[in-house]
C-alpha positions as CSV (number, residue, x, y, z in Angstrom):
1,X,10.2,2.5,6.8
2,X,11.9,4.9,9.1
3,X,10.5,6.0,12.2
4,X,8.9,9.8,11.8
5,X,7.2,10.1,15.1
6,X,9.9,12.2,17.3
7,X,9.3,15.7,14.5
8,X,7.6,18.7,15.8
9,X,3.8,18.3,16.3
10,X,2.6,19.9,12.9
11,X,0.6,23.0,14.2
12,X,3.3,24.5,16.2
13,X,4.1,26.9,16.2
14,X,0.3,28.0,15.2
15,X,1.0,31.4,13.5
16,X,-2.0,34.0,12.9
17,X,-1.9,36.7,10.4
18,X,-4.4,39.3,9.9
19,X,-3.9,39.7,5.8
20,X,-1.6,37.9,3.1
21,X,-1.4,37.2,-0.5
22,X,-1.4,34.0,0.2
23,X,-0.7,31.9,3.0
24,X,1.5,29.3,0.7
25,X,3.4,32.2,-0.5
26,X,3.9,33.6,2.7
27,X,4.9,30.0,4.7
28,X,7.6,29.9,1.3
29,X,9.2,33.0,2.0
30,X,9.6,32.5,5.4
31,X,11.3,28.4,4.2
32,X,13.6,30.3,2.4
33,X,14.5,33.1,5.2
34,X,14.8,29.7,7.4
35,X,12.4,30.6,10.0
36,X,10.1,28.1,9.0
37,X,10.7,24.4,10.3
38,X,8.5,21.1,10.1
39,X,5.4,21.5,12.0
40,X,4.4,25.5,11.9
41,X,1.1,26.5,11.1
42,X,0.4,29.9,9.0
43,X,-3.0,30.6,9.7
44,X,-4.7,33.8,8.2
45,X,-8.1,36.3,8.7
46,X,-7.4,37.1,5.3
47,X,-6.1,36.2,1.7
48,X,-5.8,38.7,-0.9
49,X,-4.2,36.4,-3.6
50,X,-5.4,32.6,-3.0
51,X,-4.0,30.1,-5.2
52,X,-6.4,26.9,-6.4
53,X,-5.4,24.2,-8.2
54,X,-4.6,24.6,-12.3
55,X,-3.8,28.1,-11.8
56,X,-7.2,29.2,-10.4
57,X,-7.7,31.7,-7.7
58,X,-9.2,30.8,-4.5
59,X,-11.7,33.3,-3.2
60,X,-12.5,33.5,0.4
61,X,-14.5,35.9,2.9
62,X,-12.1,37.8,5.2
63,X,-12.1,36.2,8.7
64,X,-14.8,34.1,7.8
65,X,-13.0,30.6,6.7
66,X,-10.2,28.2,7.3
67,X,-7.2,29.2,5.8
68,X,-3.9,27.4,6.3
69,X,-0.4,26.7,4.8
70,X,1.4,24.4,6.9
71,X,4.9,23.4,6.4
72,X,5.9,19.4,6.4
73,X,9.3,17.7,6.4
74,X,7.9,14.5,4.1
75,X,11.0,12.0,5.0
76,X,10.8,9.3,4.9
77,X,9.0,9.8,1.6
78,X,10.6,10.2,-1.9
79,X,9.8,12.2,-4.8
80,X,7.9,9.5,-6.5
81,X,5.6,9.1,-3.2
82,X,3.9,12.6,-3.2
83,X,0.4,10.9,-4.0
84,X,0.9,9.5,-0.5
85,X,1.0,12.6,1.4
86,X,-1.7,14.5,-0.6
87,X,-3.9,11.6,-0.1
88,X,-3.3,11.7,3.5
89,X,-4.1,15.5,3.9
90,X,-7.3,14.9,1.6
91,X,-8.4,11.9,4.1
92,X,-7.9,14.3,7.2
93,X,-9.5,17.3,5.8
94,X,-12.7,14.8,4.9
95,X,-12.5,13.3,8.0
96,X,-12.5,16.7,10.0
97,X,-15.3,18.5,8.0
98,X,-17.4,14.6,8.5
99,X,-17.3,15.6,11.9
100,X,-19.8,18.3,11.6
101,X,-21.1,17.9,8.4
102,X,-21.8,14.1,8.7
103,X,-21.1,11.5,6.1
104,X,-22.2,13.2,2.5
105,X,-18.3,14.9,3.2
106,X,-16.3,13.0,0.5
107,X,-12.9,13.2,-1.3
108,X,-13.2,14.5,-5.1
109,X,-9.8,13.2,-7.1
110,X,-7.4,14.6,-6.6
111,X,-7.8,16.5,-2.7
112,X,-10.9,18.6,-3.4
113,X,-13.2,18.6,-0.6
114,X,-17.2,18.1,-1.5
115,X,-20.7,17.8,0.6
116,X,-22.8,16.1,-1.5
117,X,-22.2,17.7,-4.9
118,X,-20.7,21.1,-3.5
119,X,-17.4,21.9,-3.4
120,X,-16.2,22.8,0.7
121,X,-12.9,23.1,0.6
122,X,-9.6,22.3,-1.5
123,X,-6.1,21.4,-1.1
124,X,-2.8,22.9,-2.8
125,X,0.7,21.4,-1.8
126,X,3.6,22.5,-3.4
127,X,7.2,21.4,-3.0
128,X,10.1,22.8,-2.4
129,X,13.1,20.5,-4.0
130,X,16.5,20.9,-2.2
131,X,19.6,21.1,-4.7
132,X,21.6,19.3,-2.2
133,X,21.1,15.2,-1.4
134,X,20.8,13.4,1.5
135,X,23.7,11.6,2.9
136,X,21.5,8.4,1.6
137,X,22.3,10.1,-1.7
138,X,18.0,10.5,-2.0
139,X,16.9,14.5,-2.9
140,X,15.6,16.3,0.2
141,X,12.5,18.9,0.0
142,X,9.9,20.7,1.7
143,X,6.1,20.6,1.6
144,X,3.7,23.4,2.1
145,X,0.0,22.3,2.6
146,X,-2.4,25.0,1.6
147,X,-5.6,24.1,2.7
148,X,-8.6,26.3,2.6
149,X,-12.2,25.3,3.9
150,X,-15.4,27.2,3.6
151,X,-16.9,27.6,7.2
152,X,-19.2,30.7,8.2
153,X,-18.8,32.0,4.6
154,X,-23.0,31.8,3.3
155,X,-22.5,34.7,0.2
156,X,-19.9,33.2,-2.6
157,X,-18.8,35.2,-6.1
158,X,-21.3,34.1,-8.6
159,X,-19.1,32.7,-11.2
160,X,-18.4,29.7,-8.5
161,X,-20.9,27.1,-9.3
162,X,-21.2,24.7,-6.6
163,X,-20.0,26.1,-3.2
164,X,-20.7,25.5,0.6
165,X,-20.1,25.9,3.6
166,X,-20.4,24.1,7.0
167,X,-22.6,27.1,8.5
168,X,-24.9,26.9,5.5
169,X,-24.9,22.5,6.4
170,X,-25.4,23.0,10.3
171,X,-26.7,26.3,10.6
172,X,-24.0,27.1,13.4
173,X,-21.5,29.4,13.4
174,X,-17.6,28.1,14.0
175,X,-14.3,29.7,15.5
176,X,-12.3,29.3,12.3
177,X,-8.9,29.4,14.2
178,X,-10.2,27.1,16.9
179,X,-11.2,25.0,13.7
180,X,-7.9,25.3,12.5
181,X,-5.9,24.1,15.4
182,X,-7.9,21.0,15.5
183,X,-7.5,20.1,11.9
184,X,-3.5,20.3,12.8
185,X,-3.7,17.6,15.2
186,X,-5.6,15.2,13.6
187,X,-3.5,15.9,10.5
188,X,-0.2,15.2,12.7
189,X,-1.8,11.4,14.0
190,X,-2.1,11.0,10.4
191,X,1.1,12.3,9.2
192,X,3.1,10.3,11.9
193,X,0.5,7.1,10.7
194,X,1.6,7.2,7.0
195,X,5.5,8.0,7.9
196,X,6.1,5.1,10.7
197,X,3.2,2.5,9.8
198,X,2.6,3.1,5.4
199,X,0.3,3.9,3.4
200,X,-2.4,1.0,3.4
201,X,-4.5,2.4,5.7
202,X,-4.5,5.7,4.3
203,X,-4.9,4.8,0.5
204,X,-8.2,2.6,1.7
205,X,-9.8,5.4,3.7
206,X,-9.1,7.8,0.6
207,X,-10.5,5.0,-1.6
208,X,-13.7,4.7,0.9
209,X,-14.3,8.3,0.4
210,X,-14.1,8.8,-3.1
211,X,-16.5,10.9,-4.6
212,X,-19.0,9.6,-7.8
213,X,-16.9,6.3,-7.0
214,X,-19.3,4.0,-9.3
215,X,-20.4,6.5,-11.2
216,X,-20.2,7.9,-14.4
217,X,-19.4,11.6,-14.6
218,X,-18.2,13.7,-17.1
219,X,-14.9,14.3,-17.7
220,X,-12.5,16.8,-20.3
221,X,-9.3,15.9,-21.9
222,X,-7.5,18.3,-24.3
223,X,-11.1,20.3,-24.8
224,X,-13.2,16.7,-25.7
225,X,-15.9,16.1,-23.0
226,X,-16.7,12.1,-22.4
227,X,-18.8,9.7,-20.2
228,X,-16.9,7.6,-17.9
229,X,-17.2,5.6,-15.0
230,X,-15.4,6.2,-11.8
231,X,-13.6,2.8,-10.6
232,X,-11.3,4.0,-8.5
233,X,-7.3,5.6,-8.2
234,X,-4.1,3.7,-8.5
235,X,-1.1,3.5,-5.6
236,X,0.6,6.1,-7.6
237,X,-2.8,8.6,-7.6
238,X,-3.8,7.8,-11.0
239,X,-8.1,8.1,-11.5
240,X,-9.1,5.1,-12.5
241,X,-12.1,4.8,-15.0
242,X,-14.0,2.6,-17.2
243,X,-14.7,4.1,-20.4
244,X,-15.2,1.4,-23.0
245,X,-11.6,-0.1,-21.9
246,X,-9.9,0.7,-18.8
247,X,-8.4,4.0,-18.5
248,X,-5.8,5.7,-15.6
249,X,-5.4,9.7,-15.8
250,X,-3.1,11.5,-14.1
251,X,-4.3,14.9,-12.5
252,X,-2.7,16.8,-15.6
253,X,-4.3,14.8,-18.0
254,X,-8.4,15.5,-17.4
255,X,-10.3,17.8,-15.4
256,X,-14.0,17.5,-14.0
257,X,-16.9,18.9,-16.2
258,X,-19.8,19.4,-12.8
């Protein structure tokens, strides 16, 4: 695999902004105004118009939370390898909220960040596909990583069933954008890991951490609720289960019923 490790550190520039829609929209306009390069880090106080995964809206206290777009060259990756790179954002953001939160900090399929059984934090990357090829003929394109973590946040909307965050774990209260800035760094040790080294190490600390791994849980596909056990996720990010036969899903096919 090519060698990665001479791109920008990912977190610098480390951009603050007092209020946003949303910090992935924002990192996109400034991709396609080309003043945004690998590395930068668009870090805001406040998010008017968060995006979740499947559409939802991501709610967050103003000032009170980690919330981050970062923008990512993925070479030497190809299209077909994005499971790698959202399994090695979800293994740094577990690994970084385990520091404080201690070991109940796991990974629920696909990136969603959870203390036990409360959801802390999520992950939305979206891609940006060149219309021009490589001169290796392979499409080029641009990843922004929207991660958002609950951290001095202790009141939540009421329709949110499960949340925490790590002041309501450790009783402490965190600089967000201090927070932040460490995040980056351990997410470009990992970034350079996966792009010079591979993906082994990565896909077996995101297996280790796997939330309700061994468990059954219930799951929804096309409005019918079942039982199934949790037995893992394939190289390609399928979730494995057990469920009379053996079963992979793909993140569009089921959803999580908690």
């Amino acid at each position: 695999m090519p060698q990665h490790s001479a791109a920008k550190p990912i977190g610098l520039p480390f951009i603050e902004l007092l209020s946003v829609d949303s910090t992935n929209n924002y990192a996109r306009r400034q991709i396609h105004a080309g003043l945004a390069q690998h590395g930068v880090a668009f870090f805001a106080q406040e998010q008017l118009e968060g995006k979740g995964q499947r559409g939802r809206t991501w709610s967050t206290e103003k000032g009170a939370n980690i919330i981050l777009s970062l923008v990512l060259n993925p070479s030497p990756l190809q299209l077909t390898q994005q499971f790698q790179l959202s399994a090695c954002v979800a293994t740094v953001v577990r690994d970084f909220f385990s520091r404080y939160a201690g070991e109940g900090t796991k990974i629920k399929w696909p990136n969603d960040l959870y203390w036990q059984d409360r959801k802390a934090g999520g992950i939305l990357i979206e891609n940006i596909i060149s219309g021009q090829k490589a001169p290796d003929g392979k499409r080029t394109w641009t990843s922004i990583v929207g991660i958002g973590i609950n951290i001095n946040q202790t009141s939540f909307p009421a329709e949110l069933p499960n949340p925490v965050s790590l002041r309501q774990i450790t009783g402490r209260a965190f600089d967000t954008a201090l927070l932040a800035k460490e995040l980056c760094s351990l997410l470009d040790a990992r970034f350079r890991q996966l792009t010079d080294d591979g993906f082994a190490d990565i896909f077996h600390a995101y297996s280790s951490h796997l939330y309700k791994k061994n468990q059954f849980v219930r799951l929804r596909k096309e409005g019918r609720v079942f039982e199934a056990k949790i037995v893992g996720v394939s190289l390609e990010g399928k979730l494995m289960t057990q469920h009379r036969l053996e079963q992979e899903y793909s993140f569009t096919d089921v959803e999580w019923v908690l």
